[in-house]
C-alpha positions as CSV (number, residue, x, y, z in Angstrom):
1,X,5.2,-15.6,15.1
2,X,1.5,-16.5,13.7
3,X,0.0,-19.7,14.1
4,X,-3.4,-20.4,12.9
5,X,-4.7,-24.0,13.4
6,X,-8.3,-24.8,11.6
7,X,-9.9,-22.0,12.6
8,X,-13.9,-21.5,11.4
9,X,-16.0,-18.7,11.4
10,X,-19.6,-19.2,11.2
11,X,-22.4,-17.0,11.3
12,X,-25.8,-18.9,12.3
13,X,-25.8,-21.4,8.9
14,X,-23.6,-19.5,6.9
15,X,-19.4,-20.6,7.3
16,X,-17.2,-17.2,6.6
17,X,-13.7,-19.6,7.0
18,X,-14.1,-23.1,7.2
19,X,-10.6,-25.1,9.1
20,X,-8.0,-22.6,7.6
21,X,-4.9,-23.0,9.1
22,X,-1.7,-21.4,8.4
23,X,1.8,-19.6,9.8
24,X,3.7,-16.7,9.5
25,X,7.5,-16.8,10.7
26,X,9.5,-14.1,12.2
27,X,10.9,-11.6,10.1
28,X,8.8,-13.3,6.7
29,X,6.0,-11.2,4.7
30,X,3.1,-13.3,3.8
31,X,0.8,-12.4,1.2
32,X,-3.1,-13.2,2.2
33,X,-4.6,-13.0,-1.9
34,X,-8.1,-14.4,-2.4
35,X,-11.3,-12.8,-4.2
36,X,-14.0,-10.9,-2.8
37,X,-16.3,-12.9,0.2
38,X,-13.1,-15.4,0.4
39,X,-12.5,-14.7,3.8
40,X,-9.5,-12.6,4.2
41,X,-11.2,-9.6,6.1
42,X,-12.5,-12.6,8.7
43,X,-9.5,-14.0,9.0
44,X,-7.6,-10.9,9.8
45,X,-10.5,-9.7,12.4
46,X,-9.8,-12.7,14.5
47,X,-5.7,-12.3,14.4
48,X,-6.7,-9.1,15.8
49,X,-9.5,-9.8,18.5
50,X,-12.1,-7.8,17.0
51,X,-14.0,-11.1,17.1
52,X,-13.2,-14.9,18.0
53,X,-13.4,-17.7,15.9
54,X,-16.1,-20.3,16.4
55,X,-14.0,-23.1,16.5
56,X,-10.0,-23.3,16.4
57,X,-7.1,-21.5,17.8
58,X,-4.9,-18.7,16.7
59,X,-1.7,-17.7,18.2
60,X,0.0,-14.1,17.9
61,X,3.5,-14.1,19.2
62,X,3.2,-17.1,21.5
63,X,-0.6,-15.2,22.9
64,X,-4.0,-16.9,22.3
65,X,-6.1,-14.5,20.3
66,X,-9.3,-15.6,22.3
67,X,-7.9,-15.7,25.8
68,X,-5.2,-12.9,25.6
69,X,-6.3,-9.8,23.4
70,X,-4.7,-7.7,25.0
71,X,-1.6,-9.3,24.6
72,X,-1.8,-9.9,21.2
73,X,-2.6,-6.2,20.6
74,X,0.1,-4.9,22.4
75,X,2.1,-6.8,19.6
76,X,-0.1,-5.9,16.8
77,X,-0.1,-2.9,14.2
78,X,-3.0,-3.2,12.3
79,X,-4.2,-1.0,8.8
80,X,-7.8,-2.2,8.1
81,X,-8.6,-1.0,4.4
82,X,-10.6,1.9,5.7
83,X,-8.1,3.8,7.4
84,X,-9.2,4.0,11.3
85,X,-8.6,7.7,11.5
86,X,-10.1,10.9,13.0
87,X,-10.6,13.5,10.5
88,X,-11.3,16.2,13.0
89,X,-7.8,16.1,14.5
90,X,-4.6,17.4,12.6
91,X,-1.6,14.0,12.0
92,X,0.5,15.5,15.1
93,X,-3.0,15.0,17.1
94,X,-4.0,11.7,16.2
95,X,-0.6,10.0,16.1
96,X,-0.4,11.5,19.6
97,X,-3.7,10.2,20.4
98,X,-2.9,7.0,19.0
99,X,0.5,6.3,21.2
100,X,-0.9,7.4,24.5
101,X,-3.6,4.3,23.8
102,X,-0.2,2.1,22.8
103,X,1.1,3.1,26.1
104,X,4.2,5.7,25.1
105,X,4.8,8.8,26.6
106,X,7.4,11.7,26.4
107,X,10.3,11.5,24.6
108,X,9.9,7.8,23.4
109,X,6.1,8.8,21.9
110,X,7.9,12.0,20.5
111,X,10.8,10.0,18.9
112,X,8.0,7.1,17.6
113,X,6.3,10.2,15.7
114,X,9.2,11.5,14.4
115,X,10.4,8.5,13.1
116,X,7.2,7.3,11.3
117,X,6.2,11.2,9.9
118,X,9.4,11.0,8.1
119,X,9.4,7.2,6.9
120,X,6.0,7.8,5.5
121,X,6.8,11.1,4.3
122,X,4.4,13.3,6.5
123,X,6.3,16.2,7.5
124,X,4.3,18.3,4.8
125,X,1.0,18.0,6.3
126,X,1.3,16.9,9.7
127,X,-0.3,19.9,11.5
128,X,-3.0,19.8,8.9
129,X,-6.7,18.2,9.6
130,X,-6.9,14.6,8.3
131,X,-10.4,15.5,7.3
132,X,-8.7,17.5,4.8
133,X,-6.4,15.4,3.3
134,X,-6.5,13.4,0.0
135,X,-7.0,10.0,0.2
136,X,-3.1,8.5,-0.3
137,X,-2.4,11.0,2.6
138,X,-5.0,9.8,4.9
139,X,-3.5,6.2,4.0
140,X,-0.1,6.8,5.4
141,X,-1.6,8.0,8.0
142,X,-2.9,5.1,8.9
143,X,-0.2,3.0,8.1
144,X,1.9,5.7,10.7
145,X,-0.6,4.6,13.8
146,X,0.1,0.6,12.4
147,X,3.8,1.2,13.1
148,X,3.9,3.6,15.7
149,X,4.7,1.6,18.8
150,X,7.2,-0.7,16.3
151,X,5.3,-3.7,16.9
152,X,6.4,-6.9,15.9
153,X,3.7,-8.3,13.8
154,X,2.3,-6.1,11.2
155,X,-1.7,-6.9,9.4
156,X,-1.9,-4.6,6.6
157,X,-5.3,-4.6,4.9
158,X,-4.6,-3.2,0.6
159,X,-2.1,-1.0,2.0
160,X,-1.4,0.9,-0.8
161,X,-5.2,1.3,-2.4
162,X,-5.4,5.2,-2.9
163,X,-1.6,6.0,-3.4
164,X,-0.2,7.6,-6.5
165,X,2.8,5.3,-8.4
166,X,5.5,6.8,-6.8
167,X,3.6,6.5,-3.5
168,X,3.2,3.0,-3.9
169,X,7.0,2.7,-4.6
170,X,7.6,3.9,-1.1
171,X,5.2,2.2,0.5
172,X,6.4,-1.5,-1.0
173,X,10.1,-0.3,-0.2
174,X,9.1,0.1,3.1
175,X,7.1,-3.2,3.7
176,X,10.3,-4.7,2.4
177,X,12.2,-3.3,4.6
178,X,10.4,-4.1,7.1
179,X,11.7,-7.7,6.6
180,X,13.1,-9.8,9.0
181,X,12.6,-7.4,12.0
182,X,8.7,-7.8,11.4
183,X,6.4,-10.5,10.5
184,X,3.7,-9.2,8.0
185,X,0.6,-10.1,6.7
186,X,-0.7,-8.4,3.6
187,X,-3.7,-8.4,2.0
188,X,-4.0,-6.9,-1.2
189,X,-5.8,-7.5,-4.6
190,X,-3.0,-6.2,-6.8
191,X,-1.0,-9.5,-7.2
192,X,2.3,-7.5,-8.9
193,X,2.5,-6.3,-5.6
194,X,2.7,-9.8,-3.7
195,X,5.1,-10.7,-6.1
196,X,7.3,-7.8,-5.5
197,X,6.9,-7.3,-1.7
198,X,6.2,-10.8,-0.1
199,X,8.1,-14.2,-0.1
200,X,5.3,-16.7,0.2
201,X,1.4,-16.5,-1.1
202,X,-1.2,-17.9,1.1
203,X,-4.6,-18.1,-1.3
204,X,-7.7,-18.4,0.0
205,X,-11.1,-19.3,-1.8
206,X,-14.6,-19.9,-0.6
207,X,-13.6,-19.9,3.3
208,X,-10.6,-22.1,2.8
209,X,-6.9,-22.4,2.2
210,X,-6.9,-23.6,-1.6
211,X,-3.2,-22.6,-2.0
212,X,0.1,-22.0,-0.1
213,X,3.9,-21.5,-1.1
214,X,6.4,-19.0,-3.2
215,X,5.0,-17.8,-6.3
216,X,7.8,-19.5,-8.3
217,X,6.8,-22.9,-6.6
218,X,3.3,-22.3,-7.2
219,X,3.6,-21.6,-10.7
220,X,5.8,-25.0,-11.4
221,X,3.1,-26.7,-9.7
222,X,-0.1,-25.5,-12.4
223,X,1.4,-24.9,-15.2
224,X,1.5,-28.2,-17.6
225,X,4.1,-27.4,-20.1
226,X,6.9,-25.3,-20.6
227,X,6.4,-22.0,-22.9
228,X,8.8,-19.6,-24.9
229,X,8.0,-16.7,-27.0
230,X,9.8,-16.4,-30.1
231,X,9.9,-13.1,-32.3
232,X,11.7,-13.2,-35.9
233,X,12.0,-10.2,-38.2
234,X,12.0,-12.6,-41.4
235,X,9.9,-15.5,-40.9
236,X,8.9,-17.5,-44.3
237,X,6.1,-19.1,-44.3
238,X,7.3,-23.0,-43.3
239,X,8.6,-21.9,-40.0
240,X,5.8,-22.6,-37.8
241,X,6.2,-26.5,-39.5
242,X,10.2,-26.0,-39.3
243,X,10.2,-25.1,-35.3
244,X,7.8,-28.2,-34.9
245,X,10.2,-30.4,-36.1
246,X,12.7,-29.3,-32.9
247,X,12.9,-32.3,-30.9
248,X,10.3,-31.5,-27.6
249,X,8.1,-29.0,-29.3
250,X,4.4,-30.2,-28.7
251,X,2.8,-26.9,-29.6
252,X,3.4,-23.6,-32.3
253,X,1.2,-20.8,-32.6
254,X,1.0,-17.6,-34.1
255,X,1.3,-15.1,-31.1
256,X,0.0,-11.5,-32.7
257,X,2.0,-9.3,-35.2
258,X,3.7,-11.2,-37.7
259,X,6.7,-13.3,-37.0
260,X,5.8,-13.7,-33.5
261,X,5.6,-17.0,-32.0
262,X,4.3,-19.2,-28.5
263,X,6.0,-22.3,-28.7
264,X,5.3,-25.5,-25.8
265,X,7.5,-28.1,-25.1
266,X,7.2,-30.5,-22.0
267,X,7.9,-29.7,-18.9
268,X,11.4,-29.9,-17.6
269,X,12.9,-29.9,-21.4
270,X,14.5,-26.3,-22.1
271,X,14.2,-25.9,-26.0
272,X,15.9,-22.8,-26.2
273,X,19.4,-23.3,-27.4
274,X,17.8,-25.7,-30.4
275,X,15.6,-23.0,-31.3
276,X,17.7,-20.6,-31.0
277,X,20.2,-22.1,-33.4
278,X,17.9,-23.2,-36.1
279,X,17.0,-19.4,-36.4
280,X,20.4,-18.0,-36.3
281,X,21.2,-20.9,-39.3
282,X,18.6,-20.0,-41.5
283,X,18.7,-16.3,-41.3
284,X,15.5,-15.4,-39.6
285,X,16.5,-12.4,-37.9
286,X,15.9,-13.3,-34.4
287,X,15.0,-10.5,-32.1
288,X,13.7,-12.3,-29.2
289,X,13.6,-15.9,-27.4
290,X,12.4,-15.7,-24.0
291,X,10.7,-18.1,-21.4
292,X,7.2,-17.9,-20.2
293,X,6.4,-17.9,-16.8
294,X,3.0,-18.7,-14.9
295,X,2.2,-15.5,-13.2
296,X,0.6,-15.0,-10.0
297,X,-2.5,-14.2,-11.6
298,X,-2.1,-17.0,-13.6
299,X,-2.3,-18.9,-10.6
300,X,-5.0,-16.8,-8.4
301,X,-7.4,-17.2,-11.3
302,X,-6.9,-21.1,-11.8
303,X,-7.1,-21.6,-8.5
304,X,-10.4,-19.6,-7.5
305,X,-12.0,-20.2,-10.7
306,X,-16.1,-20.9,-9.8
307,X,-18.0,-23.2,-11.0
308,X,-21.9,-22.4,-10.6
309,X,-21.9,-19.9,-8.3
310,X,-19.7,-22.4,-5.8
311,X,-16.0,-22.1,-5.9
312,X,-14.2,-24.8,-6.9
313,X,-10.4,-26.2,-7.0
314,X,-9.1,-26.1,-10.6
315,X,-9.2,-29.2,-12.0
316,X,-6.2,-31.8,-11.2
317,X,-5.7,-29.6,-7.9
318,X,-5.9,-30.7,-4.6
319,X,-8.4,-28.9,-2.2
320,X,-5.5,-27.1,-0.8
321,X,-1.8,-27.4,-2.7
322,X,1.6,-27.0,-0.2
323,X,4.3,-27.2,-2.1
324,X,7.6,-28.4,-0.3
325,X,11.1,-28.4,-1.2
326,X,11.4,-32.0,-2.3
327,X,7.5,-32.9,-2.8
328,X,4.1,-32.2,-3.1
329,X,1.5,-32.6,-0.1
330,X,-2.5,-32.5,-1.0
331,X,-3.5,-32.7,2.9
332,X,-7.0,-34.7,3.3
């Protein structure tokens, strides 16, 4: 549905995105995650013709972003992070406003406003101002206009920054649901939420692609060594030298309050069951024995780690890491 093939933005000597290429099928959610000046908001401003790229091609729904904007608008719902609202019309105005410039009319543009004041929850204030509404409402709004003509692609820029918990429940419940009848590109800095909502991470760093796959596959790619946290409510004092004697432990440590315990092993060699049984055996009280996974921020900050001012891969990374099913590539 979204094909981008080594596009580069470049802005007299400065490069914003330097060959970043990429894909988004039908029907998948893609998280976009990179720090601040990485080059997301570039990225997504060409996918959506507010500017073309300076060398490269990018491909919305089988349109050329340079050559057919219009097109690719047409098939575009787009929330930049500043909600692109008018906050001297009431919600029933602007979403009206909105779907006469998307081309709907009558009963279809009366049944798209319907549809997306209730899914967003705006029946409450939808013949209020905008101008006067907080911040998490003025957010829905916004998203309401991204999905108003039901397009198929969906660029949603921190969707749910200003939104209360529960908000931001709803709001990830939706882009899940949204699922398979909707491609999706989110951007967002709160990387729980790319776990939760998306199914595959795209990282970007310094202009380019650094990092690209599920968050599981990324994290068995990093990490180095297998980790388990142990709590005991009677540990003596030889345990930590008892648990390094299980065949596979490389590594104990102390891990806080006493009796609490980060053990390492190598990867691919699950020393649970062993552990396990040597503290049922000798009567430790064992109240917990759980693996250790590397998070998504575990993996955002390795990988866009800089390194005098000029970002850098983390060491024994390739510049940009796809992780198959079977194998590894580390493109040139």
């Amino acid at each position: 549905m979204i094909d981008v093939h080594h596009i580069t933005k470049r802005y007299a000597q400065h490069t914003a995105i330097d060959r970043v290429t990429f894909s988004v099928a039908k029907g998948e959610v893609l998280a976009f995650l990179g720090p601040n000046g990485a080059g997301k908001t570039t990225t997504m401003r060409i996918l959506t013709c507010f500017m073309p790229a300076t060398e490269g091609t990018a491909m919305v729904a089988g349109f050329d972003c340079a050559d057919q904007p219009l097109e690719v608008k047409r098939r575009i719902g787009y929330l930049p992070e500043t909600p692109p609202v008018y906050q001297e019309l009431t919600v029933d105005e602007y979403l009206r406003f909105v779907g006469r410039l998307r081309g709907l009319s009558g009963a279809i543009l009366t049944g798209a406003m319907a549809r997306e004041v209730e899914r967003l929850g705006l029946s409450a204030v939808q013949h209020r101002l905008i101008g006067n509404l907080s911040r998490g409402y003025r957010q829905r709004v916004g998203l309401a206009q991204a999905l108003l003509h039901d397009p198929p692609v969906l660029i949603l820029d921190e969707p749910t920054v200003g939104l209360d918990p529960k908000q931001i429940i709803e709001i990830r419940e939706l882009i899940k649901s949204l699922a398979g009848s909707h491609s999706v590109i989110l951007s967002t800095h709160i990387l729980p939420e790319a776990t939760a909502v998306c199914q595959r991470v795209v990282i970007i760093n310094g202009g380019r692609i650094v990092a690209e796959d599920t968050p599981d596959r990324l994290s068995a790619r990093l990490r180095h060594s297998e980790k388990i946290a142990l709590t005991l409510s009677r540990a003596p004092g030889e345990v930590e030298a008892r648990l390094r004697q299980v065949t596979g432990v490389q590594h104990v440590h102390a891990n806080g309050p006493p009796g609490h315990f980060l053990l390492e092993s190598e990867l691919g060699h699950d020393i649970r069951e062993d552990v396990a049984r040597l503290a049922v055996t000798n009567n430790w009280g064992l109240l917990e024995l759980k693996s250790i996974s590397m998070t998504l921020e575990d993996v955002f900050l390795k990988l866009t780690r800089h390194e005098e001012g000029v970002a850098q891969p983390a060491a024994g990374v390739a510049d940009r890491v796809v992780v198959t099913e079977d194998k590894t590539e580390s493109p040139s």
